[in-house]
N, C-alpha and C positions, 0 to 999 in steps of 0.2 A: 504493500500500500504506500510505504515511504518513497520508493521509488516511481511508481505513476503519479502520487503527487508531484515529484520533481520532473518529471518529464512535463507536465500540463503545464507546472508554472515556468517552464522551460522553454514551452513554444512561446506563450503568451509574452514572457520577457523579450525575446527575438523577435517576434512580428514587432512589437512595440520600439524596441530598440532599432531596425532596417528600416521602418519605413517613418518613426518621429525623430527618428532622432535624439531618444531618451525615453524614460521607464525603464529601463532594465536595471539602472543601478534602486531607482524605488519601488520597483517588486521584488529585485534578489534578495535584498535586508529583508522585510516583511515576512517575505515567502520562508529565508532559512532560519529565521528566528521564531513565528507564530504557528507555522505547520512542518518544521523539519526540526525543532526544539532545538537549537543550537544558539549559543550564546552571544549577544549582541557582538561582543570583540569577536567570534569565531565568524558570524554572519555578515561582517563587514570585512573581514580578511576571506571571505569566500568569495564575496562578491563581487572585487575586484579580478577574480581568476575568471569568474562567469563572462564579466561583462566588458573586460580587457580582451578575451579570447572574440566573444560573441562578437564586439565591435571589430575587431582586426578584419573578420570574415565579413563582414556588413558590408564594415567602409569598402574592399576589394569588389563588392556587387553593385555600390552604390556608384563606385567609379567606371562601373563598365555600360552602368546606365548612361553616366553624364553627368552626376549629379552632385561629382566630388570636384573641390577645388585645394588639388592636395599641395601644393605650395603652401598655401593660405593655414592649412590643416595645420602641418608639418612647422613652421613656424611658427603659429600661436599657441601646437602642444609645448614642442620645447620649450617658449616662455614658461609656459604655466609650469612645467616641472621643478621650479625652485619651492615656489607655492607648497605642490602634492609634496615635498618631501620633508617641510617647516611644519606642513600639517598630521603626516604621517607621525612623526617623531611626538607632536603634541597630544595625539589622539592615547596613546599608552601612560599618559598622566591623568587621565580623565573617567573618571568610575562609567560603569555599562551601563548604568540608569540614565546616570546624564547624557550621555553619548546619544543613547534612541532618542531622548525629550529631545535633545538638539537636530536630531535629523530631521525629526518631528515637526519642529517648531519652524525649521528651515523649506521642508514642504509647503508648510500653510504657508508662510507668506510667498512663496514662488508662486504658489496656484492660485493668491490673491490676485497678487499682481499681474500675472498670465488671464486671468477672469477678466481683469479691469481694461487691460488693452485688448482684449477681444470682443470685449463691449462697446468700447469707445472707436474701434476700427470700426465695429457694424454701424454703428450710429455717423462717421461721418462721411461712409462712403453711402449713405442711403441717397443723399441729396446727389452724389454724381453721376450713381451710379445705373441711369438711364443713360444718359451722354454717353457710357463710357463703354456700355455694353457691347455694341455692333466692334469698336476700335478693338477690344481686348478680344473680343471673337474670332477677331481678324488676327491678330497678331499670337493667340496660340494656335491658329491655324496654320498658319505660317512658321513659327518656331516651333513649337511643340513644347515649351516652357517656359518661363520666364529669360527675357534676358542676360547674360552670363555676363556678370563683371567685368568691368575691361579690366587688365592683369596690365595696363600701360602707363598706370596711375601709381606708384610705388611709395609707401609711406619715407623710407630713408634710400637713397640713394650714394656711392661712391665712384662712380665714373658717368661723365668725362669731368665732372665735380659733386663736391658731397652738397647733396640736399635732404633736408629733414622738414614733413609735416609735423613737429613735433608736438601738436594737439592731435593728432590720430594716434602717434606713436605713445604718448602718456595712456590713452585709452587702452591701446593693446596693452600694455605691461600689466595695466592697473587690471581692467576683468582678465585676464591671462592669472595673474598672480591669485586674483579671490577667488576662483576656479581651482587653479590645483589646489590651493592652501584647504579651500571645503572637498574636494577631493580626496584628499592625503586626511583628514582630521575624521571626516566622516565613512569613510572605506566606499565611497562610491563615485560608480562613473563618470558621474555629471551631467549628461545628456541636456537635463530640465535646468541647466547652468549655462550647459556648454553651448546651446543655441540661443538662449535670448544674449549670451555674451556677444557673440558671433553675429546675429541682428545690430547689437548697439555697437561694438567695435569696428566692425567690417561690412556694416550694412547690405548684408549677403539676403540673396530673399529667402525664402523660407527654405523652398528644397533644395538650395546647395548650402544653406546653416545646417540640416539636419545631414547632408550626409558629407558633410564636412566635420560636422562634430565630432563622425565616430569617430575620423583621425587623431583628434584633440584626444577623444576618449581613449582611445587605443596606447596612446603616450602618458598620459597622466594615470592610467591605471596601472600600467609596466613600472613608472616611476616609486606610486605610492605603495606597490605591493614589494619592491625589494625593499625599500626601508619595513612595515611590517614585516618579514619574514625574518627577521631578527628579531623580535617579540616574542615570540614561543608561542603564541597561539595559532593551533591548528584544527580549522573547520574541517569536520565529516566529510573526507575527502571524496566519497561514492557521492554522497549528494550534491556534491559539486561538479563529478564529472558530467552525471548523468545530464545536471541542470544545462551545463558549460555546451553539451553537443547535443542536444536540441536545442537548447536557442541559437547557437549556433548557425544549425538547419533552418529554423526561422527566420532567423535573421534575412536569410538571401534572399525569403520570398517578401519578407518585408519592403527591403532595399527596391525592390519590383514594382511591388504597391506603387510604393511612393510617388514612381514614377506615370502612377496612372489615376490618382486620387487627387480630388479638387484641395488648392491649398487653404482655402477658406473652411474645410473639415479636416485637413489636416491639422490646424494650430487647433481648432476647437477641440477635437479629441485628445493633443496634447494637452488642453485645458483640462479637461474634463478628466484624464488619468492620474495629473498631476496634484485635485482637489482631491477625491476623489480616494487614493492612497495615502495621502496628508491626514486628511479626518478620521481616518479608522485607525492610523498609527498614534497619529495623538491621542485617541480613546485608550488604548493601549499601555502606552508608553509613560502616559503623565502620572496618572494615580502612583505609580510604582515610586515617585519623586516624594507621595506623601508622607 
């Protein structure tokens, strides 16, 4: 029975993970701690093996779609990895109780705020969004997605002279570094981090923030799992496998989806998983703090 629970919350984490571009790291905690009885420190050093693994294979389907901007990737994980490894190191001074309350608490307010700007998006594209219908019809008929960044616009440059936007460059660093640091403290992916970062620092549209993130995630979980692995704590390793290669497997079809699902249910359902996980964990999580 332990093991097709893990397999179920296995897929689910994977779809979730290919095609939002996060939930895997806030169902793997949940999932190995509430139905796989494993211990807050054991279920956030598991999680990382899931969701590091699951994304590595995401991000590779996500790319083959079109829908990775792996430069972009590759260089806002590496930032972030000083973050994941300040925060790794902080997370083993920090008791289990507190540790879930903070994930917890860290949920609600993403999913707050992830609520509020998908409220305040529907509301003020209603007024344009006659005008704009036949245009945008046109233009995914013609691309088949959103326009792809131009890559000719470089934050720091060194030849033929050095140039820095260095108000984009502060942005990167600064959500790059809050990313790994809750990465690394809270033993998770970051997905529900790594792409509204990825929105507000590189104003990337939605489907190449999500399957850009896995790269980010894929870095930042590698990072913040070797500092844990000096810790001594070691999660249930069969339920990690089993969790790790189904989602895995889901992941690809996820990665798929995405590329075929309206972006305006894609963030909702990002919405909607990321509340949704938050309030059942806080029910959970908080009392244990009394």
């Amino acid at each position: 029975m332990t093991l097709l629970v893990a397999a179920a919350a296995g897929a689910l984490i994977g779809i979730s993970l290919g095609a939002l571009g996060g939930g895997g790291s806030i169902l793997a905690v949940p999932v190995l701690v509430y139905l796989l009885d494993q211990s807050p420190a054991q279920a956030t050093t598991g999680s990382l093996v899931v969701v590091g693994l699951t994304s590595l294979i995401g991000a590779a389907a996500a790319h083959r779609e079109g829908n990775v901007l792996l430069g972009r990737g590759f260089v806002f994980g590496l930032v972030a990895t000083g973050g994941a490894v300040l925060g790794a190191a902080a997370s083993s001074r920090v008791p289990e109780d507190l540790l879930l309350a903070a994930f917890a608490a860290l949920m609600l307010l993403v999913g707050v705020i992830l609520a509020w700007r998908q409220i305040r998006h529907g509301q003020s594209s209603q007024s344009s969004q006659s005008s704009q219908d036949s245009q945008d019809s046109a233009a995914r008929h013609a691309a088949g997605h959103a326009a792809r960044p131009t890559l000719d616009d470089p934050i720091i440059t060194f030849s033929p002279t050095f140039a820095c936007q260095c108000p984009r460059a502060l942005k990167v660093l600064g959500t790059a570094t809050i990313v790994g640091a809750l990465t690394g403290f809270l033993g998770v992916g970051g997905g529900f981090l790594v792409v509204p970062a990825l929105l507000l620092a590189l104003a990337l549209p939605i489907e190449y923030a999500a399957g850009t993130s896995l790269v980010v995630i894929t870095i930042t979980s590698a990072a913040a799992l070797a500092v844990r692995s000096g810790s001594g704590v070691q999660p249930d390793w069969t339920a990690v496998i089993v969790l790790t290669a189904v989602s895995a497997a889901a992941a690809v079809a996820g990665a798929r989806l995405a590329d075929r699902v309206d972006t305006g249910r894609l963030q909702a359902a990002f919405t909607v998983l990321v509340l949704g996980v938050a309030l059942y964990t806080a029910t959970q999580a908080l009392p244990a703090l009394a």
